[in-house]
N, C-alpha and C positions, 0 to 999 in steps of 0.2 A: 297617313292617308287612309281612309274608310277602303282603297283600291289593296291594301296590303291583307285584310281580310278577307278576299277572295276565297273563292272553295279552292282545294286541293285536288279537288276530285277526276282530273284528268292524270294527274300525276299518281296516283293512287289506284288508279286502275288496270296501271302499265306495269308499276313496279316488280309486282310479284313475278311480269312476264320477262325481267332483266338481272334479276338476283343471279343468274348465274354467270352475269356477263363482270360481276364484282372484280375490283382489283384490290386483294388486300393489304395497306401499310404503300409508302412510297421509296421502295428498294427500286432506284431507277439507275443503273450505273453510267452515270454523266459522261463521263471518263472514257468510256465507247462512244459517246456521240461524236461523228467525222464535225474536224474543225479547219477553218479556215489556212493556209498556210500563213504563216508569221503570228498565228495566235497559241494562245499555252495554257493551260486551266495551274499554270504555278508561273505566270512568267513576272510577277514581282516581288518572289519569295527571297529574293536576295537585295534588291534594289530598295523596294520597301515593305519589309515584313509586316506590318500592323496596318498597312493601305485599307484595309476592309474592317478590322477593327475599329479604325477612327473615324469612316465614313458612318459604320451601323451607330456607336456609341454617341455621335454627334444628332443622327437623322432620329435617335431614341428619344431625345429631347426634343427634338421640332416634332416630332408628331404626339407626345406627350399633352403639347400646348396645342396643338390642331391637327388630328389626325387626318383630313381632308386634305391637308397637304402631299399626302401617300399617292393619292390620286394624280396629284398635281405633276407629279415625279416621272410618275408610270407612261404618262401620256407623251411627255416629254422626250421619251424614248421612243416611244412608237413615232411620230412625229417626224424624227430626227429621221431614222432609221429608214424609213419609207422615200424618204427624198434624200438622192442622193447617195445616201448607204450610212451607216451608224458612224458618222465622222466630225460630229458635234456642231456643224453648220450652222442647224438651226439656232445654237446662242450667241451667231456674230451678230451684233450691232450695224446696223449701217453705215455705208459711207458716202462720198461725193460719186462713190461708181453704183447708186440706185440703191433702192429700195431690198430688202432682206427677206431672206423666209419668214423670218419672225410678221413681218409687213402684210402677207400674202392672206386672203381671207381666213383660209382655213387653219391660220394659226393666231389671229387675232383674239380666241378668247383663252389662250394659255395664259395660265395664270401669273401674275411678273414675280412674283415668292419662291415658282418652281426655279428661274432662272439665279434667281440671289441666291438661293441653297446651293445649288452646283458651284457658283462662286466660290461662296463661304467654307466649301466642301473643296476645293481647288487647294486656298489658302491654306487649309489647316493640314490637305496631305504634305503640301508643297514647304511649308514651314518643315515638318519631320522630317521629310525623303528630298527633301531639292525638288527643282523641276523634270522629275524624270516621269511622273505619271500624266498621262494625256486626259482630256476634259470630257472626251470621248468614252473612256473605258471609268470614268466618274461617274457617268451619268447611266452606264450600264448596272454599274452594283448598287446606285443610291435607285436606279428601277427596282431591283432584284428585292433589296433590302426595304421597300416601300410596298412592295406582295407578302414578305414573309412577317414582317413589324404591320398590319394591317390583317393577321391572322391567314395570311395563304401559306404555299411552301417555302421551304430555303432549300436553296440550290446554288451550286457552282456554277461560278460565270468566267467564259474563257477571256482572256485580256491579251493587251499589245495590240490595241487599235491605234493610232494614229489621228490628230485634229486633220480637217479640212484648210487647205489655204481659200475656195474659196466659196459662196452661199448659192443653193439653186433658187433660178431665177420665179419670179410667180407663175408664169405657167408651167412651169416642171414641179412647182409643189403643188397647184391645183390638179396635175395632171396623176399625180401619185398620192391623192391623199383628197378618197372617194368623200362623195359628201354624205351626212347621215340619212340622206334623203334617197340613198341606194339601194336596190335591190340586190339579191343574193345575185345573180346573173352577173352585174356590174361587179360586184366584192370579189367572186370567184376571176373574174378574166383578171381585174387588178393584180391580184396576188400570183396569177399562175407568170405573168411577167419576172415573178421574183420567188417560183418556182418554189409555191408556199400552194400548200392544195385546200380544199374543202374539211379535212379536219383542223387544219392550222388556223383557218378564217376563223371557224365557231370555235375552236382553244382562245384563241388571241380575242377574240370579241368577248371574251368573261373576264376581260380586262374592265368591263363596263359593270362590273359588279360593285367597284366602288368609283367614288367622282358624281359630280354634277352635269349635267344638260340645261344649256338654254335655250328658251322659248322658241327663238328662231332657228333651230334644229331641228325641230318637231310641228311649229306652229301650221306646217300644211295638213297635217296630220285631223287639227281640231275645224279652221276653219278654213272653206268656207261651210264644207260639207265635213261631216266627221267622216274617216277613217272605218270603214265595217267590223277591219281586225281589230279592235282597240275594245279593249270590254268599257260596257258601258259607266260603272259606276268607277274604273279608274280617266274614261275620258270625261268626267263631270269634274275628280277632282284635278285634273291639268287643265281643265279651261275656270277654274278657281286660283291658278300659279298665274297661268295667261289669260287671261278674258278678253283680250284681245290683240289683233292679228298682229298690231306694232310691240306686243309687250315684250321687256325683254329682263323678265326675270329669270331666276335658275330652278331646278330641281333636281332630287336626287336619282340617277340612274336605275336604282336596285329600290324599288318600294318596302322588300323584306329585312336586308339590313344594308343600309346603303355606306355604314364603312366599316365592314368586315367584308374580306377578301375570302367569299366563297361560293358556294355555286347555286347562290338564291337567284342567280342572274337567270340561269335556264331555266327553274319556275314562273322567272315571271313572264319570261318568255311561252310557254306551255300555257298560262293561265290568260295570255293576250294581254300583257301588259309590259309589253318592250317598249321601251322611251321614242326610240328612232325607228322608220319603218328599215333602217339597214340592221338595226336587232331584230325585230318584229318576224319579218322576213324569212330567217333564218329556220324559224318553224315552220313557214307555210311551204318554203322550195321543198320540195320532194330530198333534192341532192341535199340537204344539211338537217334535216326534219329528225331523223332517228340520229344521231349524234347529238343536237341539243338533249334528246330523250335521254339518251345513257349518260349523257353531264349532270343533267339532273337529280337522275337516280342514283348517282353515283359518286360523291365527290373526289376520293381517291383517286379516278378515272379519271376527269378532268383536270385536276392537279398534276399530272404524270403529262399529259398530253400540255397541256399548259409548259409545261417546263421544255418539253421537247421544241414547242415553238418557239420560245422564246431566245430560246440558244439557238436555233436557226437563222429566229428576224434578227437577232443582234450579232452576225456575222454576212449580213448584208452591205456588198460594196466595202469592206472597209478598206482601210488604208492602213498597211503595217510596213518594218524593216524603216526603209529612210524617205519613205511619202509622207507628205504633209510635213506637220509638226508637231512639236507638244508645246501648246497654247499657254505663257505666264497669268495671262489674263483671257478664261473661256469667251467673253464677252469680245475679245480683240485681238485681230491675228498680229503676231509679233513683229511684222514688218510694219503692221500700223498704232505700234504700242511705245509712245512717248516715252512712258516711264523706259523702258525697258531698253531704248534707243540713247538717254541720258545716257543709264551705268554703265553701258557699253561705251560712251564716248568718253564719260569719264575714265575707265579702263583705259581708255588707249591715251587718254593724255598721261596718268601716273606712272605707265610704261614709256613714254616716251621721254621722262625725268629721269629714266635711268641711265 
């Protein structure tokens, strides 16, 4: 996009005024972040030792063939986590009792590849270790491991979540998973519900550094009237994506590198070139303005506060000890899983030959 040549020149103006706010190298020690009761930053170093190894070595090759799929991952998580609490809900399938998160607007353009990976990532722990690992604490490290393989940090992720038995209803996902058409006002009261403040919002919003947006995310933005904040030669090249108000193509979130996991998000934010007016925004509010600045300026900075958040949002609501389940099939809770209802009946007829 001719929008990704923008000047520099606001961000270059500032810099000099933040160099001392630098954080050198990412010496974060994880290990002190307070964790949820029933979770453990080692709780399957016995049950199954190479769980993380098999998940990273497996998602090295999916993103080798499509590294957009990193995105696909990330979001997945956020998604989950936000409704309900990080208990893997969102990858139930539906049944004769309604309609599913997956169903609900704001999850219709997850992509259907993000959910077959978590699968295929299910089978292959589940094959090694039995079914002792939950779909829930899968989709945690295939996050983790889709920021660090995507060029962000790696970090430890505390585990012993627990699956959901069962799906929040559509307006509990609409109600917890703002639209991009939010202002910071809206983003901030969302989050302080779940007791996430104003640096966590703009840490976790550099989530949008890598992934796509569609048209209809942004499309109020270009017509009828443009958008004032939108600089002008990057709103000429998105009404070239969409030209118009029905289109419903994609584009990429980060104009500067839109799938490298870094903190070009809050340049492009600074130079007025955030996708959604719920990124946009973030520079104009007063309360999130100089924090997008020192993300900017600073990536170490945002990487560190990035991790902080993300071990927070992924200890929201969970379910650990003997709630829930751990899911044979993420796609299908095991009371409603045939396969799984067979070899259990078979079990009990072979026992009953005895």
């Amino acid at each position: 996009m001719a929008g990704a040549n923008a000047s520099f020149t606001s961000l270059l103006l500032i810099s000099s005024l933040l160099l001392a706010s630098h954080v050198s190298g990412l010496e974060v020690e994880y290990s002190s972040l307070p964790l949820v009761k029933g979770l453990s930053w080692k709780y399957y170093d016995s049950s199954c030792p190479k769980l993380e190894s098999i998940i990273r070595s497996h998602l090295k090759k999916v993103f080798k063939e499509n590294i957009g799929l990193a995105a696909a991952l990330l979001r997945l998580q956020f998604h989950d986590c936000f409704v309900q609490g990080c208990d893997a809900s969102l990858l139930l399938h539906g049944s004769t009792s309604g309609p599913t998160e997956q169903d609900a607007p704001p999850n219709l353009t997850l992509r259907p590849e993000g959910f077959e990976i978590i699968n295929d990532l299910r089978q292959l722990v589940h094959d090694n270790c039995g079914s002792v690992v939950s779909c829930a604490d899968i989709t945690a490290i295939a996050a983790r491991d889709s920021v660090f393989l995507s060029g962000g940090p790696d970090y430890n992720v505390p585990l012993g979540r627990r699956d959901g038995l069962t799906f929040a209803t559509r307006d509990a996902t609409l109600a917890n998973l703002p639209a991009p058409s939010s202002n910071t006002s809206v983003l901030l009261d969302s989050l302080a519900t779940k007791n996430l403040d104003a640096t966590d919002l703009v840490a976790l919003s550099g989530g949008h550094t890598i992934g796509l947006g569609h048209c209809a995310a942004f499309i109020e933005r270009l017509y009828p009237t443009q958008d004032p904040t939108l600089e002008k030669t990057y709103a000429k090249d998105l009404k070239q994506v969409c030209p118009t108000q029905d289109s419903n193509d994609t584009t990429v979130l980060d104009i500067r590198s839109p799938n490298k996991f870094d903190n070009k998000y809050y340049v492009d934010l600074m130079n007025r070139q955030g996708l959604f007016t719920s990124d946009q925004d973030l520079y104009t509010d007063s309360r999130t303005k100089d924090i997008v600045t020192r993300f900017a300026v600073d990536e170490d900075l945002f990487f560190e506060e990035f991790v902080k958040s993300m071990v927070k949002m992924g200890q929201l609501s969970v379910l650990t000890g003997k709630q829930g389940e751990i899911r044979a099939n993420c796609s299908v809770r095991n009371s409603d899983n045939i396969k799984l209802a067979s070899v259990v009946d078979d079990d009990d007829e072979s026992a009953s030959e005895l």
